[in-house]
C-alpha positions in Angstrom: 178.7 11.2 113.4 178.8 13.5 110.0 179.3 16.6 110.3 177.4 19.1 108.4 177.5 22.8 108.1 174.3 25.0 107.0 175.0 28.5 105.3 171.8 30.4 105.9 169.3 29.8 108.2 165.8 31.3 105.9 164.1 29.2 104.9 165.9 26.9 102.5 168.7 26.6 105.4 166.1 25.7 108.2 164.0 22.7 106.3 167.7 22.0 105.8 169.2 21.6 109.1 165.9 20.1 109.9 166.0 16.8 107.6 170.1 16.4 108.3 169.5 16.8 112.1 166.9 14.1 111.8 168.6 12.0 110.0 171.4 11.4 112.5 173.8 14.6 111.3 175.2 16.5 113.8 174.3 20.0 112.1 175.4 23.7 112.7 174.1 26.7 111.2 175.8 29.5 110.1 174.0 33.2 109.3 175.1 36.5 109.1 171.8 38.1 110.3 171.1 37.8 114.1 167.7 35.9 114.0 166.6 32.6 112.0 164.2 33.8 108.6 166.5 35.6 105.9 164.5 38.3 103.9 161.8 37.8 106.2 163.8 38.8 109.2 165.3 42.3 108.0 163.6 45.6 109.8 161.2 45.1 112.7 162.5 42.6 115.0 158.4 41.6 115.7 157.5 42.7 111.9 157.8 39.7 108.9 159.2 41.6 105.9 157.0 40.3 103.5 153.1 39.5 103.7 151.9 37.3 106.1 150.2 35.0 103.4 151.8 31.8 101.4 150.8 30.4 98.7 151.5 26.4 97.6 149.6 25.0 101.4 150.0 21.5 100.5 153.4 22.5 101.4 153.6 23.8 104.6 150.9 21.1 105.5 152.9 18.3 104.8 155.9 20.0 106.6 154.4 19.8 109.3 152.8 16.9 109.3 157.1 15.3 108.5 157.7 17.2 111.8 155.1 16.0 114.2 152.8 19.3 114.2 149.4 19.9 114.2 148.2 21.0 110.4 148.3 24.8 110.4 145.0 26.5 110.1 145.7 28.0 107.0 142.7 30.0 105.6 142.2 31.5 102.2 142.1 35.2 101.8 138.8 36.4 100.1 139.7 37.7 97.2 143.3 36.9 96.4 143.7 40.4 95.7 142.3 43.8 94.8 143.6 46.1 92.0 143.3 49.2 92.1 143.4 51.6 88.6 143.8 55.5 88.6 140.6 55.3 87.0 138.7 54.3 90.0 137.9 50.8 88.5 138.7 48.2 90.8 139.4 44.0 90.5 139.2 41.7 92.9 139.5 38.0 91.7 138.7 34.6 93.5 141.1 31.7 93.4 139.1 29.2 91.4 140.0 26.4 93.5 138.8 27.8 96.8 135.2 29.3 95.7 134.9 26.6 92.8 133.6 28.7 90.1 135.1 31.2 87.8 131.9 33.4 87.6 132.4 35.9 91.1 135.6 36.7 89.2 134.1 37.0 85.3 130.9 39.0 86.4 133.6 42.2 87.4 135.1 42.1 83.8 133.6 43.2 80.2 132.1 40.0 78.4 135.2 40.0 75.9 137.6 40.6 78.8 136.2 37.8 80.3 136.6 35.2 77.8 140.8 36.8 77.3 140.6 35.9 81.4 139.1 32.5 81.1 141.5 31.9 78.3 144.8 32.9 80.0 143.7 31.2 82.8 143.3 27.9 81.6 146.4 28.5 80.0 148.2 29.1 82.7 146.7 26.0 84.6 147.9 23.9 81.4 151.8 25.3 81.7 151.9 24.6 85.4 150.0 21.1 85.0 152.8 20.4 82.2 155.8 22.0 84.4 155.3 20.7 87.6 156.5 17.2 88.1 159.6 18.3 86.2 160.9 21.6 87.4 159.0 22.1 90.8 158.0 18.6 92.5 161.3 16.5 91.2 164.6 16.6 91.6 166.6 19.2 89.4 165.8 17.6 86.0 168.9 16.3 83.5 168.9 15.9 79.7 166.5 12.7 79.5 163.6 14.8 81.8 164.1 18.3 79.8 163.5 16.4 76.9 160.6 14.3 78.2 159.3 17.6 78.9 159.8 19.4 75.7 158.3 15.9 74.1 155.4 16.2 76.0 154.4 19.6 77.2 157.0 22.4 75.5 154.6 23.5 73.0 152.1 24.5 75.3 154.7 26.7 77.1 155.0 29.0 73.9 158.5 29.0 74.1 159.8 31.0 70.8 156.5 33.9 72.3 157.4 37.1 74.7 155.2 36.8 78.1 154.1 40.6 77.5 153.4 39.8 73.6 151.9 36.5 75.1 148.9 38.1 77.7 148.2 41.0 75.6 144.6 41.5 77.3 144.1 45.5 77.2 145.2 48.3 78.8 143.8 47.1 82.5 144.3 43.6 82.2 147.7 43.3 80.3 149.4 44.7 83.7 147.1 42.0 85.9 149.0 39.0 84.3 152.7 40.4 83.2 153.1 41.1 87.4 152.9 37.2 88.1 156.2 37.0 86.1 157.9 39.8 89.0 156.6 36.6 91.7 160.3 35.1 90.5 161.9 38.4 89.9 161.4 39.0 86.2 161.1 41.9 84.5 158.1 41.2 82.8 158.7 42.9 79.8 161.5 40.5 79.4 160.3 36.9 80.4 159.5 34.2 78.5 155.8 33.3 78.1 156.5 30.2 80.2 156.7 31.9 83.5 152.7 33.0 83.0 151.9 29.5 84.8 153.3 31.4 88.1 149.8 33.0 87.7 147.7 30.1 88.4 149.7 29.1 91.7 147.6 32.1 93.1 144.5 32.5 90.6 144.2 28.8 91.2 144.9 27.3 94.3 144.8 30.6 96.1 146.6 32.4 98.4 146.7 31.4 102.1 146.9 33.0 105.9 149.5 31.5 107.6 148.7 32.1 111.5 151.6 34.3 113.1 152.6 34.9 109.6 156.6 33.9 108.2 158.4 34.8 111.4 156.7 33.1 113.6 157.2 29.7 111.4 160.8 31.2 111.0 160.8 30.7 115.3 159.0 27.8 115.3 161.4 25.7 112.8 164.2 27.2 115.0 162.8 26.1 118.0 162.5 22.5 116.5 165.9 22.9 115.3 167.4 23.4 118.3 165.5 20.6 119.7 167.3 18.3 117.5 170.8 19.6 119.2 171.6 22.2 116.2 173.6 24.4 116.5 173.0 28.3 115.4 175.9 30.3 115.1 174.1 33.9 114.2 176.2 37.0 113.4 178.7 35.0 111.4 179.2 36.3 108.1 181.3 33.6 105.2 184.1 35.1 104.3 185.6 32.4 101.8 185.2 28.5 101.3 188.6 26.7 101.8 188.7 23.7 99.2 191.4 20.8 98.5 190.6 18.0 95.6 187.3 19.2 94.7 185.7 19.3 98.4 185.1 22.4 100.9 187.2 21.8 103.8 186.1 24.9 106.2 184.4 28.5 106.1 186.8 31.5 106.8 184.0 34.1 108.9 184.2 36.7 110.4 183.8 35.1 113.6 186.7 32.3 113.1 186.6 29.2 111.0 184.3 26.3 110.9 185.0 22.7 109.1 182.6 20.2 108.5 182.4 17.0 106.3 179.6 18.6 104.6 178.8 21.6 103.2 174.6 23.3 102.4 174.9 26.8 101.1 171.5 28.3 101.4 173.0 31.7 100.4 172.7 32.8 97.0 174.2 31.0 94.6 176.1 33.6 93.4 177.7 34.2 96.7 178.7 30.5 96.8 180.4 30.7 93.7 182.4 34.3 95.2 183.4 32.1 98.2 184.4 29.3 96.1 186.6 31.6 94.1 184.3 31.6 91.1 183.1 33.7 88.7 179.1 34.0 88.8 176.9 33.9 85.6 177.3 37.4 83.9 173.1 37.1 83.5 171.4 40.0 84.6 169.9 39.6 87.9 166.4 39.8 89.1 164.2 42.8 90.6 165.2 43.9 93.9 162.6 45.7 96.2 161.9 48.6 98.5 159.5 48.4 101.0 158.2 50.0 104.0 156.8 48.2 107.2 153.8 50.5 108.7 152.6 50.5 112.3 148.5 51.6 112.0 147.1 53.1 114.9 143.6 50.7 114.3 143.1 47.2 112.9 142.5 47.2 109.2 142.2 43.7 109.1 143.7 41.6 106.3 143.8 42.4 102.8 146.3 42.5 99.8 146.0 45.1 97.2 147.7 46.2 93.6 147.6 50.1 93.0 148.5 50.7 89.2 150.7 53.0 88.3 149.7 55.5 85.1 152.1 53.6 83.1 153.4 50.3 83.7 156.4 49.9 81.3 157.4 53.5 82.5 157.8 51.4 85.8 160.0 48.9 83.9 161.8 51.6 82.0 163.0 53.7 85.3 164.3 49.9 87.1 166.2 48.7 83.4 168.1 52.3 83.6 168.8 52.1 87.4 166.7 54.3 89.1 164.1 53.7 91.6 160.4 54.2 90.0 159.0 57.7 90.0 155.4 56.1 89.7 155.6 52.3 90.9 153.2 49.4 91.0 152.1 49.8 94.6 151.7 46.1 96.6 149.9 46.9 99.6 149.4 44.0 102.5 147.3 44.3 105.6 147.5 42.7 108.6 145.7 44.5 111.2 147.8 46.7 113.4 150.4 46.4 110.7 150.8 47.1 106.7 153.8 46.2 104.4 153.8 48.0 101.2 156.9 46.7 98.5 157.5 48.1 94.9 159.9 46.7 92.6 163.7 48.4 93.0 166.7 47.5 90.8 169.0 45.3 92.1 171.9 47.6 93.0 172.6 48.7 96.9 173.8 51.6 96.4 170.0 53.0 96.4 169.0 53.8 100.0 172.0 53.5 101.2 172.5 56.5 103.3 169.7 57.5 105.4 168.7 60.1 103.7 167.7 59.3 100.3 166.0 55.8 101.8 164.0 57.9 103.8 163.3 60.5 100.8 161.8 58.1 98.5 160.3 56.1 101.4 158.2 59.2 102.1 157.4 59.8 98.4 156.3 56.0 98.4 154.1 56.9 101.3 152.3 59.9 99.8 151.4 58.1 96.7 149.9 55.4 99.0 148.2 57.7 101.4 146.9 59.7 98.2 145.1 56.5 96.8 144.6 54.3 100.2 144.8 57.0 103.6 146.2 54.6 106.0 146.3 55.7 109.8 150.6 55.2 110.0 151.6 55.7 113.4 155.3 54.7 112.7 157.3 53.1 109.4 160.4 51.7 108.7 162.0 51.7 105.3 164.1 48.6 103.5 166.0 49.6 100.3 167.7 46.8 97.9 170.8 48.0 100.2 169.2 46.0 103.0 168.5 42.8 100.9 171.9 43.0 99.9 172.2 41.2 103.2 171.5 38.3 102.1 171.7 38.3 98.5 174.2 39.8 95.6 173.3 43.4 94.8 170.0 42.6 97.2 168.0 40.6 94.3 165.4 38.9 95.8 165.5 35.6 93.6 169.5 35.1 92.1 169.9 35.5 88.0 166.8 36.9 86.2 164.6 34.3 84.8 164.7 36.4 81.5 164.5 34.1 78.0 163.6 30.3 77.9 166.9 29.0 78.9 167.2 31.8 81.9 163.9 30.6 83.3 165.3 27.1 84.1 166.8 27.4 87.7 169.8 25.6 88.2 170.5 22.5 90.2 171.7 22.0 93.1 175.4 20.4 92.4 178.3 22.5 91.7 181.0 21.1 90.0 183.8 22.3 91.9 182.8 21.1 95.1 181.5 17.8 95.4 180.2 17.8 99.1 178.1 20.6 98.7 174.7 21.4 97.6 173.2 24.7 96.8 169.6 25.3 98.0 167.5 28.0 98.0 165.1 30.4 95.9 168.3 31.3 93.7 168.6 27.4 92.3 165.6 24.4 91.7 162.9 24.7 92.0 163.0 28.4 92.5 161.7 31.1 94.4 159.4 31.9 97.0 159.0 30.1 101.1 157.1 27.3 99.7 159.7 26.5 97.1 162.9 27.5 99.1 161.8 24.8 101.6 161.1 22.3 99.2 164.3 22.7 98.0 166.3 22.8 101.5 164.6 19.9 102.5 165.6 17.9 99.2 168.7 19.2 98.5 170.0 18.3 101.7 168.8 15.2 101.5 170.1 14.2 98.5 173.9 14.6 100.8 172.6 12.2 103.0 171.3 9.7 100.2 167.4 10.4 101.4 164.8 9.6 99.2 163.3 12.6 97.3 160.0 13.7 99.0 157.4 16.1 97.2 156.2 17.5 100.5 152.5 16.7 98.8 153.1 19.9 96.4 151.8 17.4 93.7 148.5 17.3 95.7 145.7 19.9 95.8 145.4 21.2 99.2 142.3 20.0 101.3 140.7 22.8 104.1 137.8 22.8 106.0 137.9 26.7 105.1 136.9 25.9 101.6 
């Protein structure tokens, strides 16, 4: 029987284990955390850190329809989300897809606001209708499919054009659209215009409730995993990848070595290439985060909201020079008894990591909320970028920032030096996110085992009787 070793059990590293265990590989999982789900894992051992939406449901439908579950009643949320401005002017748009009409959305905006909305929207449905079915629902694409692409669709992704310069829309509406470009850990002031179709994954299609949230389908893929006899080794942190003639031969951990015939890292890439020996890509990387889990004394409900900062570059500014934001974009998720709040935080783990100055700016994070949105906390717990430098270099969310046309392209999942492993995960194809990261567990592994490549229907539209 083939052996096969999983680095990681998030996301990426569960839809991975999954398809090899079902295939007939006998499959063991290797993380450093102590419970299955990565980022989404870190703080409250009964707390998801992250929202408890998704967006892409085609996705998670067809996952579990491969595994033998029941569809998940996934609902949309009503709006997507609501911004908030200093001024008191508020903006809650509708995914077009789920209500159908543009006009709930257009009737909160000025008429010439309106039309720049209706304009960048369309756009951005044209760059992801051109992207897609090269760099999201394929395989990672080689020369003959980046220039199919640039044949067909590259001029519509205004390559040579700045996102910011891009979505100029005014002072409230410029903010609204360069954030979508932070969804793959951009600094928007810095990304490339083609990273503005990330907006219609959300302003389109819609985000999504995902019952029990990220953790429980974290447990639940677990659960299924151990079903097919894998084998979790938790608490196991990868010290160094032993390799002979071009193949990975065992893991040196801090719990022993492991060898296998196969190898999945759903690490970050960059930490592959460290335990390979390798130098990683001197590329900047991506936006870290710092976020706080709240325990409410009442149910809020659901909701997701924006709180705009008095200046949004100033944001930018403060994270390019290494500092935590003095006045950050504020992302604010309900979910009844419970809130998450995240800002954007440079990828460095040196901030918050002592106790004290986490907890200092966690507070100051919490009276700028509090000031704008009085929440009933009872208790909170604080992440800093030195916590999701658990499981990725310098605790960037997403690997490399996607900043310039050629740094938006996310590599694939071969590396060179090591032919019987793959990389998977929301630091290579098709990039970051759940919905991605399991699309590209699921394929990447597969493509050890010689299994067909399989869409998980992201090409289709998702169908709800919620809509």
């Amino acid at each position: 029987m083939t052996q096969v070793a999983v680095i990681g059990a998030g996301f990426a590293g569960l839809a991975a284990a999954l398809r090899l265990a079902r295939a007939g590989a006998q499959v063991t999982v290797l993380d450093a955390l102590d419970r299955p789900g990565g980022k989404a894992a870190l703080g409250y051992a009964d707390f998801s850190s992250g929202p408890t939406v998704v967006t892409m449901p085609q996705i998670f439908a067809a996952l579990h329809a491969r595994l033998g579950w029941n569809v998940p009643d996934l609902t949309p949320a009503h709006p997507t989300t609501t911004y908030h401005a200093l001024n008191g002017r508020t903006f809650a748009p509708e995914a077009l897809n789920v209500v159908g009409s543009l006009e709930p959305t257009l009737a909160q905006l000025s008429p010439s606001e309106g039309r720049r909305y209706r304009q960048l929207l369309l756009a951005a449905r044209q760059m992801y209708s051109g992207a897609a079915g090269t760099f999201l629902f394929a395989p990672p694409p080689g020369a003959a499919q980046l220039a199919r692409y640039a044949f067909k669709a590259g001029r519509q992704a205004a390559p040579l054009t700045p996102l910011a310069r891009y979505v100029r829309s005014g002072p409230f509406l410029t903010p609204f659209w360069l954030r979508f470009a932070t969804y793959l850990g951009a600094d928007p002031y810095r990304a490339p215009a083609v990273l503005h179709n990330i907006a219609w994954v959300e302003l389109g299609d819609g985000i999504w409730h995902l019952p029990g949230g990220l953790l429980a389908l974290a447990e639940r893929l677990y659960r299924e995993a151990l079903r097919h006899h894998v084998r979790f080794e938790f608490g196991t942190r990868v010290q160094h990848l032993s390799t002979h003639g071009g193949r990975v031969l065992g893991a040196h951990t801090s719990r022993g070595a492991f060898a296998a015939d196969h190898w999945v890292s759903a690490a970050d890439r960059a930490l592959t290439l460290g335990w390979l020996g390798q130098a990683a890509s001197p590329s900047p990387r991506g936006v870290s985060g710092f976020a706080l889990q709240l325990r409410l004394r009442e149910d809020l409900g659901q909701g997701h909201n924006i709180f705009w900062p008095a200046d949004y570059a100033r944001e930018w500014h403060d994270i390019r020079a290494g500092h935590l934001p003095a006045d950050p974009t504020l992302y604010l998720h309900l979910d009844g008894p419970r809130a998450f709040l995240l800002v954007n935080a440079p990828p460095d783990p040196a901030l918050g990591h002592s106790p004290e100055s986490k907890n200092d700016y966690a507070r100051h994070l919490l009276g700028r909320l509090q000031a704008r949105f009085p929440l009933p906390v009872a208790a909170w717990q604080a992440l800093a970028p030195a916590d999701y430098a658990r499981t990725g270099l310098g605790g960037a969310l997403y690997g490399r920032a996607p900043h310039g046309l050629l740094g938006s392209l996310r590599p694939g999942w071969q590396l060179p030096q090591a032919r019987n492993l793959v990389q998977v995960g929301g630091t290579v194809h098709p990039g970051g996110g759940v919905p991605l990261s399991l699309l590209s567990g699921w394929n990447g592994a597969g493509q050890l085992l010689h299994l067909d490549y399989d869409s998980l229907n992201g090409e289709h539209p998702f169908q709800s009787a919620a809509k």
